[in-house]
C-alpha positions as CSV (number, residue, x, y, z in Angstrom):
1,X,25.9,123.9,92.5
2,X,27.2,126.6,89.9
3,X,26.8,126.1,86.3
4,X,29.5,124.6,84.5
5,X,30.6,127.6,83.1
6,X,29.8,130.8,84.5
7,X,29.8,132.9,81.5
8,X,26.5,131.1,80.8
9,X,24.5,133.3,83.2
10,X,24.5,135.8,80.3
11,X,22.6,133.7,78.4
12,X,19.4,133.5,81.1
13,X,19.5,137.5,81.0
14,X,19.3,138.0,77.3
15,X,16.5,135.0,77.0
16,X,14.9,136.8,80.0
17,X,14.8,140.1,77.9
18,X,13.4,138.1,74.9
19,X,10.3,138.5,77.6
20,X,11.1,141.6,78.1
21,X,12.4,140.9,81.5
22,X,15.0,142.8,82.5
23,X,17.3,142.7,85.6
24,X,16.9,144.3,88.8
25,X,20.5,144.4,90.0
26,X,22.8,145.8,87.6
27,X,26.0,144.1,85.8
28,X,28.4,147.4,86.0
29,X,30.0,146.8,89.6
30,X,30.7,150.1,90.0
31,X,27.2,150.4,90.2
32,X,26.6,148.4,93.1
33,X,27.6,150.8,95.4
34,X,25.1,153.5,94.1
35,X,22.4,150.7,94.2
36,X,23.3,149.2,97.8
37,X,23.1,152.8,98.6
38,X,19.3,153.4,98.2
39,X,18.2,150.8,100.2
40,X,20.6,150.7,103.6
41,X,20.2,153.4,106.1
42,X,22.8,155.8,106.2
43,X,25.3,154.0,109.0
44,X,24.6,150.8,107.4
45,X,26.5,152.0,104.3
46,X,28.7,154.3,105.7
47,X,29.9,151.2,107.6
48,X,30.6,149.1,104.3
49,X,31.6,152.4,102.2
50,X,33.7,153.7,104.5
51,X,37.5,153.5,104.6
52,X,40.8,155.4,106.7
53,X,41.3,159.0,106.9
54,X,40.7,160.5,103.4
55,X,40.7,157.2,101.4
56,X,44.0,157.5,100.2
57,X,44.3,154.0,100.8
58,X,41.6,152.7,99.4
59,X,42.1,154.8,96.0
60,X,45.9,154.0,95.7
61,X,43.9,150.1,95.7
62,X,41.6,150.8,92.6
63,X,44.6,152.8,90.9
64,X,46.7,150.2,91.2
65,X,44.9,147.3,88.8
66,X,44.5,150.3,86.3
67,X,48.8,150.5,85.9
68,X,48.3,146.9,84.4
69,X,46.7,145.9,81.0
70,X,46.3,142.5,79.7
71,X,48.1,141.3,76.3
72,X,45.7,138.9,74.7
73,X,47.1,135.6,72.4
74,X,45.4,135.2,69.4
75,X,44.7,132.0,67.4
76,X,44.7,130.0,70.2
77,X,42.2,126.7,70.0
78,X,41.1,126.0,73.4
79,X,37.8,125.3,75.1
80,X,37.0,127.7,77.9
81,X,39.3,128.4,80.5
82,X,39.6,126.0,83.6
83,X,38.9,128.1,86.6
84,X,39.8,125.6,89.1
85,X,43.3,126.5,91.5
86,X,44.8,124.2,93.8
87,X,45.2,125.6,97.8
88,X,46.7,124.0,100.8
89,X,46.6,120.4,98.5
90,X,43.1,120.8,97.6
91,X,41.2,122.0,94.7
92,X,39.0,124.8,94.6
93,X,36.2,125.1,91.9
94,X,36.8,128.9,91.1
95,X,39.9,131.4,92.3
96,X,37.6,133.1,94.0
97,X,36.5,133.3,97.5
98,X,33.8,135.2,100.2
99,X,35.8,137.3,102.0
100,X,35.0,137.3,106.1
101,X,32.7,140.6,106.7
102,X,31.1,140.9,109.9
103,X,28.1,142.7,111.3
104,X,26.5,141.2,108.1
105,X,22.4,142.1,109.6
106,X,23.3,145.7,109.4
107,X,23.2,145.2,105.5
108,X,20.0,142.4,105.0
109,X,17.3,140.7,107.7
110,X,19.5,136.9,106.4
111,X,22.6,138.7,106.9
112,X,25.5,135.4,107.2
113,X,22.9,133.1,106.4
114,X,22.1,134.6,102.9
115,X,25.8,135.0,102.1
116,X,26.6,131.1,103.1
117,X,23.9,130.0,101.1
118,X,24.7,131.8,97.7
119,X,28.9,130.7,98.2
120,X,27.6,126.6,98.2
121,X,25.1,127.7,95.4
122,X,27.7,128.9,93.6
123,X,30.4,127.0,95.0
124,X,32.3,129.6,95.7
125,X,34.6,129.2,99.6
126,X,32.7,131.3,102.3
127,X,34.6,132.9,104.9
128,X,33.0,133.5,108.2
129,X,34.1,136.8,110.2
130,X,34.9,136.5,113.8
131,X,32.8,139.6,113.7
132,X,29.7,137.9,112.7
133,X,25.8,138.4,113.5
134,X,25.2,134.6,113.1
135,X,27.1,132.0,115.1
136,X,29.7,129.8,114.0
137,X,27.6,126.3,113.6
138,X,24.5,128.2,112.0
139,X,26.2,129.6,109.3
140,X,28.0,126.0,109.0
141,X,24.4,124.8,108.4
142,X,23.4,127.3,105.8
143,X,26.4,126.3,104.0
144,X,26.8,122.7,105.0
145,X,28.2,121.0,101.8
146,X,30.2,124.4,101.0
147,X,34.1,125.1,101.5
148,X,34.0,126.8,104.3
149,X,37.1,129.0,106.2
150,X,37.4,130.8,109.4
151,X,38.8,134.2,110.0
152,X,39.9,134.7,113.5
153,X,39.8,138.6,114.7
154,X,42.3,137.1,118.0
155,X,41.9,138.3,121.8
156,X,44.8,138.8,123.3
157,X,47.0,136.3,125.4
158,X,44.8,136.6,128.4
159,X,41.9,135.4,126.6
160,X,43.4,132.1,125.0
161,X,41.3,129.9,126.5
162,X,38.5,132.4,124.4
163,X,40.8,131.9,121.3
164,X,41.1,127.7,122.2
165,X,37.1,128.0,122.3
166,X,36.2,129.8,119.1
167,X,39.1,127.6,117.1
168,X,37.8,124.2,118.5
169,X,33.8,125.1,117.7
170,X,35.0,126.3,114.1
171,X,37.0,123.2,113.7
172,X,34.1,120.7,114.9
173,X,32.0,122.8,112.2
174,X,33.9,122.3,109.1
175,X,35.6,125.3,108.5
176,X,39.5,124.4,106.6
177,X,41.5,126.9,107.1
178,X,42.3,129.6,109.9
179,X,42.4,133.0,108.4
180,X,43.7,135.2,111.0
181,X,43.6,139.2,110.6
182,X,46.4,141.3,111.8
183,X,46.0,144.6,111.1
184,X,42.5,145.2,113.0
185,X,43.5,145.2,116.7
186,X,41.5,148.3,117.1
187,X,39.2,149.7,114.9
188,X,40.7,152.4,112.4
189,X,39.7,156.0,112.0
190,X,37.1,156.0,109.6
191,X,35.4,159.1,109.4
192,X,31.7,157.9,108.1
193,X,31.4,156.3,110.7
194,X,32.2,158.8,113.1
195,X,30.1,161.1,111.4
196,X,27.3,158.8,112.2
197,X,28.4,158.3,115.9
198,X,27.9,154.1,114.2
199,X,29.8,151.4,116.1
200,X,27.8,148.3,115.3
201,X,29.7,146.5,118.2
202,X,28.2,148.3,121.0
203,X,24.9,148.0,120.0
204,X,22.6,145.7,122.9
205,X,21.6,143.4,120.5
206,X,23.6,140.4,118.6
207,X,24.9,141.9,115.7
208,X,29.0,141.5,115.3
209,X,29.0,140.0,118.8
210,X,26.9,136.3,118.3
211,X,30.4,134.1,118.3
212,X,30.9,135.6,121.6
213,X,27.4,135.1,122.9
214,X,27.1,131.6,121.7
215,X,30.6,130.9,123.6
216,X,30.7,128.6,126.1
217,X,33.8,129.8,127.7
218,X,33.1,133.5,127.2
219,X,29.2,133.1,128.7
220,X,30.4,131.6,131.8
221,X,33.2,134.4,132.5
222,X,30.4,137.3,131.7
223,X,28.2,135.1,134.3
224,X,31.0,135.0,136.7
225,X,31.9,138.8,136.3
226,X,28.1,140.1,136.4
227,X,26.0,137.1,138.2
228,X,23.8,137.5,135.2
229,X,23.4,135.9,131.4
230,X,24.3,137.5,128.8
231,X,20.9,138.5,127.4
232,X,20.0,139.8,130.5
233,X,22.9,142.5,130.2
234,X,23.4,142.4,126.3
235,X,24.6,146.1,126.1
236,X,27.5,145.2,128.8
237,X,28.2,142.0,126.7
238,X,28.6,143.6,123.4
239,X,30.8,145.8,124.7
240,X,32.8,142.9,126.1
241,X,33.1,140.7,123.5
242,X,34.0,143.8,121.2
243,X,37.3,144.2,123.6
244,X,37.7,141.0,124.0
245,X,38.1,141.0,120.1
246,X,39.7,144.0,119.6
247,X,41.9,144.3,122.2
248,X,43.9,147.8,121.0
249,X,47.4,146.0,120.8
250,X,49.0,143.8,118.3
251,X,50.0,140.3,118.8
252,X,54.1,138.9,118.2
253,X,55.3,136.6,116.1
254,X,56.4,134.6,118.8
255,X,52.1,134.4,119.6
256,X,51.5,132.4,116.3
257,X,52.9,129.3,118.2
258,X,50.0,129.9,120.5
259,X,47.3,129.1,117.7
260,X,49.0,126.1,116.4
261,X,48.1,124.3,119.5
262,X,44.7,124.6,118.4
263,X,44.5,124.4,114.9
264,X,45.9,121.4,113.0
265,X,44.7,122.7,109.7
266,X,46.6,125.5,107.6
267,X,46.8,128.8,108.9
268,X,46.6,132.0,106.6
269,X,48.4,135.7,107.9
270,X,45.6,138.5,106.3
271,X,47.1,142.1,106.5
272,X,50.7,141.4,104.9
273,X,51.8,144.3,102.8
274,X,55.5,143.9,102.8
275,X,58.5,141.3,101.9
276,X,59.8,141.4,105.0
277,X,56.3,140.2,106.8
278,X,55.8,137.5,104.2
279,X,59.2,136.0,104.9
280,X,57.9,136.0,108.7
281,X,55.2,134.1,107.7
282,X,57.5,131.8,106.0
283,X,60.1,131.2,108.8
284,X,56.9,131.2,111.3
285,X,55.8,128.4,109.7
286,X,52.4,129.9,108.0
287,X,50.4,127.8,105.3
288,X,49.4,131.2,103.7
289,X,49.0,135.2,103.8
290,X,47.0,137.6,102.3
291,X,48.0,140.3,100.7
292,X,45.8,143.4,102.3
293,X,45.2,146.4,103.4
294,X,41.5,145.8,104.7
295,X,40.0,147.2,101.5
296,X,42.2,151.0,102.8
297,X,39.7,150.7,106.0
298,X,42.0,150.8,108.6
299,X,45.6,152.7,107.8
300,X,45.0,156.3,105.4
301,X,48.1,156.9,103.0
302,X,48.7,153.4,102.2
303,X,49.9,151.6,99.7
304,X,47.6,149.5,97.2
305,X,47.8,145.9,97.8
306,X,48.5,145.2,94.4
307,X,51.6,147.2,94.1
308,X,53.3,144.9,96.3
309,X,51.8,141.9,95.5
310,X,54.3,140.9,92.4
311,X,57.4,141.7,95.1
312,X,56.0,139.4,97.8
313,X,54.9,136.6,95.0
314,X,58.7,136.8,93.6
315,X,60.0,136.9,97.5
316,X,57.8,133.5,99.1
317,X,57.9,131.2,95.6
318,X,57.0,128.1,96.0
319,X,57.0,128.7,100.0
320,X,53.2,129.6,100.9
321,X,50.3,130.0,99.4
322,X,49.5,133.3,98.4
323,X,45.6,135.0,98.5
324,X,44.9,138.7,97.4
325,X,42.2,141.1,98.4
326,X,41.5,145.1,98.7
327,X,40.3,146.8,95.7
328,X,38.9,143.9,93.3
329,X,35.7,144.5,91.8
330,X,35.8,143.0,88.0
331,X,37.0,139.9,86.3
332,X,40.3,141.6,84.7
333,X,40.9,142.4,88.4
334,X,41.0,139.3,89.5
335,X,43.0,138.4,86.5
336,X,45.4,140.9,87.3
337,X,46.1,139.3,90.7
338,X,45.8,135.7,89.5
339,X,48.7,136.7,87.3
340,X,51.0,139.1,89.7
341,X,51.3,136.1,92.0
342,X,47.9,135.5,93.9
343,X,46.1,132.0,93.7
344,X,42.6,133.1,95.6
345,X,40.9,136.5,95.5
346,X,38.9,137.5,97.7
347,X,36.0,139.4,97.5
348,X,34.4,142.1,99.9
349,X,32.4,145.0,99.3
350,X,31.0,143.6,95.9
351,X,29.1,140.9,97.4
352,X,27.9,142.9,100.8
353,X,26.2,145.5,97.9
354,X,24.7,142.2,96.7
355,X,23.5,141.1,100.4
356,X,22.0,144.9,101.0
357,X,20.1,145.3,97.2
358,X,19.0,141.4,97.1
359,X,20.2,139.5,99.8
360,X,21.1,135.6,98.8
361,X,19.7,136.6,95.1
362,X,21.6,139.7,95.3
363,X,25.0,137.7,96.6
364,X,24.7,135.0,94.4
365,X,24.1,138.1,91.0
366,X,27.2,139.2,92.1
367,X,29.4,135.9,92.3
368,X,28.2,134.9,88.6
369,X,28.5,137.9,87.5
370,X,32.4,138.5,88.6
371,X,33.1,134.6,87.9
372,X,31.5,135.3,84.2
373,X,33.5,138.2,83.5
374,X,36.8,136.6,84.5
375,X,35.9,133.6,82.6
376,X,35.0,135.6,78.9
377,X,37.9,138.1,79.9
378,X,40.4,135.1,80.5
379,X,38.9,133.0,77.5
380,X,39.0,136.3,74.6
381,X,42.6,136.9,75.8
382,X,43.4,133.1,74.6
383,X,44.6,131.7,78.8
384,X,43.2,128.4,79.0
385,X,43.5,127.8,82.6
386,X,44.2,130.2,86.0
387,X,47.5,128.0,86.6
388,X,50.5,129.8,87.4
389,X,52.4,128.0,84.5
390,X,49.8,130.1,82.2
391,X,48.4,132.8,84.1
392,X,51.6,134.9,85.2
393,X,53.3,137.8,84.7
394,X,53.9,137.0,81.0
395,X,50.2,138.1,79.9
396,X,50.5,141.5,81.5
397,X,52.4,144.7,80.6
398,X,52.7,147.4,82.9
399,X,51.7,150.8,81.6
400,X,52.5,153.2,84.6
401,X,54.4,153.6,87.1
């Protein structure tokens, strides 16, 4: 279980250097990166690194927290700030959360394993990718007394009973709520990985393709197609599984009814950048969207997510419950969002630098770490608590446009 305060984990490091122990993993984020970097193979971080086209996307993200500074109260007697948000009618320890990133055993030996582990150590919500390397009920295990959600990349109408399958297994496993992605019906343009011919899905071996192996109802169509198992064909399989996954074409509206059949829990829209789609959501009868843009790895020339996060916020009051992600990678970041509308961050790229430099060690650095940050950056700007009534638009001011 996480320490009571986060901000605490500062003081282990400087009674650690007292030894004249030092760190291995740094505490500037930005640094990650550069870190992860010496230590994956070349596709391995060009996979994680890489975004759409020229990475307009995925800059206009980072630019947009710097168009937004944070006025800070003084004089204001308070312990520290109470991190804990309310989702879906339960609480959450922090407003953070794991955001779902598959093909995890590209980046560390433990790959999903390591990352489920470190979100119950630091009770911090895990989010499994459909896209996984490690199968829904094994990952379940590792985090077993965790918060645990499921992100659903959904096959297309003539794979239901595929869909039915993977809902019902996450369901019997414990995960809460259904995130389902819907702006990654086909893999985007992203130029790293072109450049090293890297598709981690077509790959004969398990990685990004173990929910579909471990299927019940997708193992018996591949047996019924090929007369064989799947691990005597695995190459074939991947393949497979990856179109069954990623079918090429997008889903309707009308489709959501579809996965309500099978899911009796809340149901969260990723990949909504516009009022028009969160309203959608609302009349569609959604428990939640987030606010996305896959980090700028699908669609070059976007818009950063947090841009049109205040507008979509103002737009679904009081109507869903709203998560962020694409671009986080400090605690004023995630104070930002808190306080343009968001109630849950996610987090992506951060922690998969953690998982590649020091795999559940490395995961865990970076949850205390970002959790610590937000909590001194929250508590020296006088905001007692991450509520809405407190954390809002009120304690920002916008300084470009």
């Amino acid at each position: 279980m996480a320490a009571c305060h986060p901000h605490t984990y500062e003081n282990e490091i400087y009674a650690n250097g007292l030894k004249n122990i030092k760190p291995s993993i740094s505490f500037h984020p930005l640094e990650w990166e550069a870190q992860a970097k010496e230590v994956l193979p070349a596709d391995s971080f060009g996979y994680v690194w890489g975004s759409a086209g020229l990475r307009e996307t995925d800059d206009n993200n980072r630019a947009a927290f710097r168009k937004w500074a944070i006025l800070p109260s003084r004089l204001v007697k308070s312990g520290f700030p109470n991190l804990k948000t309310t989702l879906f009618g339960e609480e959450y320890n922090y407003p953070i959360a794991i955001a779902p990133v598959g093909v995890q055993r590209i980046f560390h030996p433990d790959a999903e394993i390591a990352a489920a582990t470190a979100a119950r150590k630091q009770a911090v919500t895990y989010t499994l990718s459909s896209a996984s390397s490690t199968s829904i009920e094994d990952v379940a295990k590792a985090n077993d007394s965790g918060s645990r959600w499921f992100q659903l990349y959904w096959p297309s109408n003539k794979h239901h009973d595929i869909t039915a399958s993977l809902l019902q297994r996450a369901k019997a496993a414990g995960y809460k709520v259904l995130v389902v992605t819907l702006d990654t019906y086909i893999l985007g343009w992203r130029p790293s990985d072109l450049c090293n011919a890297f598709n981690p899905f077509l790959r004969p071996d398990n990685i990004g393709v173990e929910l579909g192996f471990t299927d019940p109802v997708f193992r018996r169509q591949f047996r019924e197609r090929h007369h064989k198992e799947v691990e005597e064909d695995m190459g074939t399989a991947a393949a497979e599984w990856a179109r069954t996954i990623f079918p090429g074409t997008s889903h309707s509206w009308e489709d959501l009814q579809l996965l309500r059949k099978h899911w009796d829990g809340p149901i969260v829209l990723k990949g909504i950048q516009t009022v028009q789609d969160a309203q959608r959501a609302v009349k569609a009868g959604m428990q939640g969207i987030v606010v996305s843009n896959h980090g700028g790895r699908q669609q070059d020339g976007g818009i950063g997510s947090l841009d049109v996060l205040p507008e979509i916020a103002e737009a679904t009051k009081d109507k869903l419950e709203i998560i962020f992600d694409s671009g986080v990678r400090s605690g004023a970041d995630i104070a930002k969002a808190l306080a343009l509308g968001a109630k849950m961050i996610l987090i992506g790229r951060p922690y998969v630098y953690g998982l590649a430099i020091g795999g559940e060690a490395g995961v865990s650095h970076v949850l205390r770490s970002l959790l610590g940050d937000l909590e001194l950056t929250l508590h020296l700007a006088g905001i007692p608590s991450v509520s809405p009534e407190v954390l809002n638009d009120s304690v920002l001011r916008r300084i470009a446009s």
